[in-house]
C-alpha positions as CSV (number, residue, x, y, z in Angstrom):
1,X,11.4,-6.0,-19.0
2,X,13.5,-3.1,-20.2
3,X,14.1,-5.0,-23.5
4,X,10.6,-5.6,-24.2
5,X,9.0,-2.4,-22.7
6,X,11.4,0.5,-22.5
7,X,11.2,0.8,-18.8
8,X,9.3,-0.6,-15.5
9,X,6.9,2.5,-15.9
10,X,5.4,1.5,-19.3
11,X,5.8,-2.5,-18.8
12,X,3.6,-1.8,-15.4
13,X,0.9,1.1,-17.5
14,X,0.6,-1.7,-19.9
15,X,-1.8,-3.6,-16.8
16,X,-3.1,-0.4,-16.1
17,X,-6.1,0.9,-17.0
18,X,-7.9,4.2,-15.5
19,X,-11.4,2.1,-15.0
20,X,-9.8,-0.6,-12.7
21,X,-10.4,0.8,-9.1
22,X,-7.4,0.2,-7.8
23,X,-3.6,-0.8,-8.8
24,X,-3.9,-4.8,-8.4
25,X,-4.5,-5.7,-11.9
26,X,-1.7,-4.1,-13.1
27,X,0.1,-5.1,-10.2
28,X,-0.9,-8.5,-11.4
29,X,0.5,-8.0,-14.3
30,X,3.7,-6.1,-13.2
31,X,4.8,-9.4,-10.8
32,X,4.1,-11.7,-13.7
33,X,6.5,-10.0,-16.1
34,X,8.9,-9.6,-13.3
35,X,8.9,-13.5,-12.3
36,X,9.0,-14.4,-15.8
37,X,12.1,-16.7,-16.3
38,X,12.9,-17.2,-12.5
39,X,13.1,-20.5,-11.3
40,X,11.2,-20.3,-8.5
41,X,8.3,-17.5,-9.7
42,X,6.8,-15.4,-6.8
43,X,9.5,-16.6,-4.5
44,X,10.5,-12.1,-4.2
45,X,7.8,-11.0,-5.6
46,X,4.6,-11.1,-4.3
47,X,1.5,-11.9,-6.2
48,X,-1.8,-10.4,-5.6
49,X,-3.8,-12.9,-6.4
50,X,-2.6,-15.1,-4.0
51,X,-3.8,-13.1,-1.1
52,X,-0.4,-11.3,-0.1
53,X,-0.7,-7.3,0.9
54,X,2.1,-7.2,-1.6
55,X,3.7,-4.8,1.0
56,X,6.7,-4.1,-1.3
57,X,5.1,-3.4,-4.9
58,X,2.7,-1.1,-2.8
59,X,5.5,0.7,-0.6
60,X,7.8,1.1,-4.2
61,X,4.4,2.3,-5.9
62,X,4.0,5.0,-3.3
63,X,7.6,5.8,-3.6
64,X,6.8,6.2,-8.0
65,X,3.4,7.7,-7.9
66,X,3.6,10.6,-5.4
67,X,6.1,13.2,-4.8
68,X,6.4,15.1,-1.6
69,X,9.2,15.1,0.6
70,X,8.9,11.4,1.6
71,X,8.3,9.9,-2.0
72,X,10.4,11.1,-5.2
73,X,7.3,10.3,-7.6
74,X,8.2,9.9,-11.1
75,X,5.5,7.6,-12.4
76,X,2.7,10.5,-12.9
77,X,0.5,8.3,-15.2
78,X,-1.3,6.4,-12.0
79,X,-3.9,8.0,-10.1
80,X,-3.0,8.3,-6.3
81,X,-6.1,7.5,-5.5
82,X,-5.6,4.1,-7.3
83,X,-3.1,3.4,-4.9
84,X,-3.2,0.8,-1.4
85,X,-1.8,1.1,1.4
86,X,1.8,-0.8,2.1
87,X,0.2,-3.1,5.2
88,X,3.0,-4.5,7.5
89,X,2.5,-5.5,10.9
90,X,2.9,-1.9,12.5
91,X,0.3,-0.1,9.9
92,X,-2.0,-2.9,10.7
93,X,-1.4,-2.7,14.4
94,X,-2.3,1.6,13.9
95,X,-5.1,0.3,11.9
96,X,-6.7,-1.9,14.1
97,X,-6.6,0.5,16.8
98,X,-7.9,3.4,14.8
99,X,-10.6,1.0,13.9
100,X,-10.1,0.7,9.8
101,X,-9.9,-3.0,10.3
102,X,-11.0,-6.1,12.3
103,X,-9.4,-8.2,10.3
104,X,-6.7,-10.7,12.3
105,X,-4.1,-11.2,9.2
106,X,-2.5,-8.2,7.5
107,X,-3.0,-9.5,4.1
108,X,-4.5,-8.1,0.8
109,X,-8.0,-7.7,2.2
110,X,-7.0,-5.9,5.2
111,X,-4.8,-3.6,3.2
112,X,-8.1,-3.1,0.8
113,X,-10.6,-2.5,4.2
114,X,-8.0,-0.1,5.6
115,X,-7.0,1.8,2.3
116,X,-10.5,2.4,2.4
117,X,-10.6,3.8,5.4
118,X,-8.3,6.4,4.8
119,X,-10.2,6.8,1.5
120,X,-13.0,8.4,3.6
121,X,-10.6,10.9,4.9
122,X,-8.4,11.4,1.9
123,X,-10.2,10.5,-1.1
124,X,-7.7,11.4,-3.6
125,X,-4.8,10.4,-1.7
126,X,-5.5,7.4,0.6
127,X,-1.6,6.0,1.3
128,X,-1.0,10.3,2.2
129,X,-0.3,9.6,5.9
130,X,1.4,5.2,5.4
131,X,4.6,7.2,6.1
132,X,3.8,9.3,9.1
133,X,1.8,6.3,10.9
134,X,4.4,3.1,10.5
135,X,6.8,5.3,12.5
136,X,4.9,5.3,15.5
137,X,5.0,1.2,15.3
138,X,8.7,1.3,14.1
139,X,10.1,3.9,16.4
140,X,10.6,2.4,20.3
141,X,10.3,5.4,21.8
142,X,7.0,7.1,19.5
143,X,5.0,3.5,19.6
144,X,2.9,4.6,22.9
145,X,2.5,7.7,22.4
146,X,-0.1,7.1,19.5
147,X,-1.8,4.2,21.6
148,X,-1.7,6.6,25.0
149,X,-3.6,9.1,22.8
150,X,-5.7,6.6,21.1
151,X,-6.6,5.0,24.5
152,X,-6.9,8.5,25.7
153,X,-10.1,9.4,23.2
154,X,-11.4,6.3,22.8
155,X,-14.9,7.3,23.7
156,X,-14.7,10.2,20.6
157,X,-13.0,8.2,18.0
158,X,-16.1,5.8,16.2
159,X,-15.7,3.0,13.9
């Protein structure tokens, strides 16, 4: 990739294009390039197409496209609001309780339903608060707190 495009940035801008609405096509075409030559293709790399939430490409897009004290950004060429949200089991547990999904699997349409979700809050941003949530579903000892206050205004929070 760094022979033939100069660096990850411009290999994955070359699948980009500002009139997509989100980041999978160039995703798409990121993981293709990436799996290219491996004997077993998708076997670390998730493909999009195939249905996965792609947890990782999102997670390390976050990581490239923002910058705030959480992610050290980098790759300012794609829109944050292009973005999805990186959907493991504890962001889809958060998001199933805060309502932004029904959906049973945490897979690419879930992470699409949920992303928009947050889209209604944070429009231009919608992966803004990934970080602060997954560490009430990785952290023993912050996990209940959420769902004690969740529980707690059940009645105000709407789907």
């Amino acid at each position: 990739m760094i022979a033939g495009f100069g660096s990850l940035y411009e290999c994955f801008l070359t699948g980009f294009s500002a009139d997509n609405e989100n980041v999978i096509p160039a995703m798409t075409y990121f993981s293709r390039q990436l799996i290219t030559g491996q004997n077993k293709p998708g076997h670390l790399v998730a493909l999009p197409e195939k249905g996965s939430a792609c947890k990782r490409m999102n997670l390390f897009l976050r990581w490239m496209a923002r910058k705030d004290r959480v992610d050290p950004g980098g790759w300012n060429g794609i829109p944050l609001s292009k973005l999805i949200i990186p959907l493991d089991t504890h962001m889809h547990r958060i998001s199933l309780a805060l309502n932004l999904t029904k959906r049973k699997q945490a897979n690419m349409a879930a992470a699409l339903e949920i992303t928009s979700g947050f889209k209604k809050i944070v429009p231009d941003d919608p992966v803004k608060y990934d970080f602060a949530l997954t560490r009430f579903g990785i952290r023993d000892d912050m996990d209940n707190k959420l769902f004690d206050f969740l529980r707690s205004h059940q009645k105000q929070v709407k789907p």
